[in-house]
SEMAR-361615 format. One record per residue: z, y, x of N, C-alpha, C in turn; residue number from 1. Coordinates in steps of 0.05 Angstrom, whole numbers, padded with zeros to 5 digits. Layout:
// SEMAR-361615
      n_Z      n_Y      n_X     ca_Z     ca_Y     ca_X      c_Z      c_Y      c_X   num
        Z        Y        X        Z        Y        X        Z        Y        X   NUM
...
This chain:
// SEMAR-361615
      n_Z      n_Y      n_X     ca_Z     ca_Y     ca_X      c_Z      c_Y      c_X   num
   -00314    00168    00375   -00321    00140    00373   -00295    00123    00376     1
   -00296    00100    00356   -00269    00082    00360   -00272    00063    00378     2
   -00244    00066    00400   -00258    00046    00422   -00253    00018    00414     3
   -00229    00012    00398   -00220   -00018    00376   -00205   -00007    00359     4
   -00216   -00020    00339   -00191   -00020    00316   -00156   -00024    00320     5
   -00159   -00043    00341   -00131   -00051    00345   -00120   -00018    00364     6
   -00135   -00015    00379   -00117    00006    00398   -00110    00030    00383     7
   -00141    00035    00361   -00138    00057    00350   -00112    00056    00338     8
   -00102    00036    00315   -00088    00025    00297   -00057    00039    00320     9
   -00056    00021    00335   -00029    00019    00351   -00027    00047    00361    10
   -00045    00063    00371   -00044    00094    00372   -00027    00110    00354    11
   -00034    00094    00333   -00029    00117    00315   -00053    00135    00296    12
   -00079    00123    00309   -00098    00142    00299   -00106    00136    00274    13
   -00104    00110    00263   -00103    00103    00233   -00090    00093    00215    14
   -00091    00111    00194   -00077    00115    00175   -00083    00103    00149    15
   -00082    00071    00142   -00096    00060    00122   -00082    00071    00090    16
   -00052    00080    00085   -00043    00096    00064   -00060    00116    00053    17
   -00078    00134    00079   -00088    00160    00071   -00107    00156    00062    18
   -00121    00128    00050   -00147    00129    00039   -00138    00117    00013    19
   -00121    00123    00006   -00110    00119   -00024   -00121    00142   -00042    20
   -00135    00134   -00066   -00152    00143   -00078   -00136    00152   -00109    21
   -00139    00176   -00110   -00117    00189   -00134   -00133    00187   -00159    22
   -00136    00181   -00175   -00145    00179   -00190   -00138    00184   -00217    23
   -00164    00185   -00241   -00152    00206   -00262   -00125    00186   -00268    24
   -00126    00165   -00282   -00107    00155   -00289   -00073    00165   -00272    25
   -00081    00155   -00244   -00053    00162   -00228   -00043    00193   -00229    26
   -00069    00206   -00233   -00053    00240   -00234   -00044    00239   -00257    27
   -00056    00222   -00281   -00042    00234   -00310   -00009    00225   -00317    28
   -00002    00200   -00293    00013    00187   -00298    00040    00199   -00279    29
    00033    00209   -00260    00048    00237   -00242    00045    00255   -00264    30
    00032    00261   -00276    00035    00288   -00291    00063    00286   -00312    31
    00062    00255   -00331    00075    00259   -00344    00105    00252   -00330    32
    00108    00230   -00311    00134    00235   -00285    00148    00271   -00292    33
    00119    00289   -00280    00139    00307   -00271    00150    00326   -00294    34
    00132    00318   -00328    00140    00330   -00341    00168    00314   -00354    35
    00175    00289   -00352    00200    00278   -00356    00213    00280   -00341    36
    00226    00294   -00313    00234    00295   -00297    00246    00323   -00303    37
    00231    00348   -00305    00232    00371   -00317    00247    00370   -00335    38
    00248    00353   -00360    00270    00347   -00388    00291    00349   -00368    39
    00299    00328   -00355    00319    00316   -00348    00339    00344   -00330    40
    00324    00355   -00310    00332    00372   -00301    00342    00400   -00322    41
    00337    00402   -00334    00337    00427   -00356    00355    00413   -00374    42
    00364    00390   -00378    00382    00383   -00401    00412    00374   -00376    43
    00407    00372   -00360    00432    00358   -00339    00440    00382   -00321    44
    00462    00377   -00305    00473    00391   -00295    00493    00392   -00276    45
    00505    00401   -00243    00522    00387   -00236    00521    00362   -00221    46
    00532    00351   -00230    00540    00315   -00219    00523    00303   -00227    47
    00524    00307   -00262    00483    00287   -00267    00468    00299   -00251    48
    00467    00322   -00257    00428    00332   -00238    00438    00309   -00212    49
    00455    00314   -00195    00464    00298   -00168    00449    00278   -00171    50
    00459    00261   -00187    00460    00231   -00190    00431    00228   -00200    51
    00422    00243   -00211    00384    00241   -00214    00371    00241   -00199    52
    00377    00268   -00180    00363    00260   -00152    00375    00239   -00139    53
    00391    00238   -00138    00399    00207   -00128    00383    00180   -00129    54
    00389    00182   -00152    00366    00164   -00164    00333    00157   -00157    55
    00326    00181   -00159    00307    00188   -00148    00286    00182   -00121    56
    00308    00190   -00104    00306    00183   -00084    00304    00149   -00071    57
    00329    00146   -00082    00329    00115   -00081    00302    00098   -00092    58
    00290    00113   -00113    00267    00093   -00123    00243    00102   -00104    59
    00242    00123   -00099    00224    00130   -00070    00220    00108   -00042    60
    00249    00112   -00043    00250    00084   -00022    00253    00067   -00026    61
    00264    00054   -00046    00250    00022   -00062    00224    00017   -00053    62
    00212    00033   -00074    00181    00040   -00074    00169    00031   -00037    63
    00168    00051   -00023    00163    00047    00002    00163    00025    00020    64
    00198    00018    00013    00199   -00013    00025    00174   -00030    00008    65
    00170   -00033   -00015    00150   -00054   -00036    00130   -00050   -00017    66
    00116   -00026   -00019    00092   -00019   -00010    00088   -00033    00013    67
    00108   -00027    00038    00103   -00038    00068    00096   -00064    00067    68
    00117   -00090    00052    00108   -00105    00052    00085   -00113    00029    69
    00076   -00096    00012    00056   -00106    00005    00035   -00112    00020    70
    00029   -00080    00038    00010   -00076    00059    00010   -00102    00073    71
    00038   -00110    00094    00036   -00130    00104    00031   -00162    00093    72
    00030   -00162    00082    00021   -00195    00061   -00006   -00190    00057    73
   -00019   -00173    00043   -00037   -00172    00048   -00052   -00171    00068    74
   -00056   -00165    00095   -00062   -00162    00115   -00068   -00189    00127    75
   -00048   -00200    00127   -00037   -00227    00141   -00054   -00247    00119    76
   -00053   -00246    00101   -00079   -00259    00083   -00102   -00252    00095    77
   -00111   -00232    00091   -00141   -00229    00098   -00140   -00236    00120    78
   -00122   -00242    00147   -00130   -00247    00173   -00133   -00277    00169    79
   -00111   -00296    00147   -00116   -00321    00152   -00145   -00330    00139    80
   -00158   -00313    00120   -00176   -00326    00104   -00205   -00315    00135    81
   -00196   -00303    00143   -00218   -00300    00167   -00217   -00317    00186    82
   -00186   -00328    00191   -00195   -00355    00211   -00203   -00375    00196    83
   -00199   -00380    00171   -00210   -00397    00155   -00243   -00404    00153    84
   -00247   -00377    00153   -00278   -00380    00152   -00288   -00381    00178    85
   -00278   -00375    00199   -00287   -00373    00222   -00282   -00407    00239    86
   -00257   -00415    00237   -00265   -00446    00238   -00269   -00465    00213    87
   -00285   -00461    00199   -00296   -00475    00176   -00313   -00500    00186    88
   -00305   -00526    00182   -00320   -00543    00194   -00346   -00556    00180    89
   -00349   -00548    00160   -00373   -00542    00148   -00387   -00522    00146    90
   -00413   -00527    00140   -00426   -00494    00137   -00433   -00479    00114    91
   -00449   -00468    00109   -00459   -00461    00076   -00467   -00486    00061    92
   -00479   -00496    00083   -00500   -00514    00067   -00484   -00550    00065    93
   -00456   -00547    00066   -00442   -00575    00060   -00443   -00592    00084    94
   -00469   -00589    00105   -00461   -00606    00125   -00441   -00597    00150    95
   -00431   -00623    00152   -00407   -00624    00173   -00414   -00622    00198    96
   -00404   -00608    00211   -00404   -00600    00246   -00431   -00590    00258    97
   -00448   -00584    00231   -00478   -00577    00241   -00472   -00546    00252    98
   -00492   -00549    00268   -00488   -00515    00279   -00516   -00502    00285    99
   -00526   -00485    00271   -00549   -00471    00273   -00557   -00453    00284   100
């Protein structure tokens, strides 16, 4: 049983990355990555191969950094559009300060 989201979260016990959903498109698009990747290794050699993984790597962690703050902007959105709605001084129904 989750005792809060928040504790769980700060635990460590959730992992919102791991519900990333692979999908046909994203495997076909890894597939063809690792078959151009494959060229590259088989035609290079040395200092290129080096500098490929190099490369490589680097766009890994590009990537990663993007991602974190994507995560975080988004987050921070959905929290503001919840205080938004939560002090909304109208209601559904257009009138002001009514409370039902």
């Amino acid at each position: 049983m989750i005792k809060s989201l928040l504790a769980e979260f700060f635990n460590g016990n959730i992992y919102p990355n791991e519900k990333f959903t692979h999908t046909q498109e994203y495997e076909q698009v890894n597939n063809r990555i690792s078959k151009v990747r494959e060229f590259f290794e088989k035609a290079l050699s040395g200092e290129n191969l080096k500098k490929l993984e190099d490369l490589q790597g680097l766009l890994c962690q590009s990537s990663a950094m993007e991602n974190e703050q994507y995560f975080s902007l988004g987050f921070k959105l959905g929290a503001l559009i919840m205080v938004e709605v939560f002090t909304a001084k109208e209601d559904l129904f257009g009138e002001s300060g009514v409370t039902r």
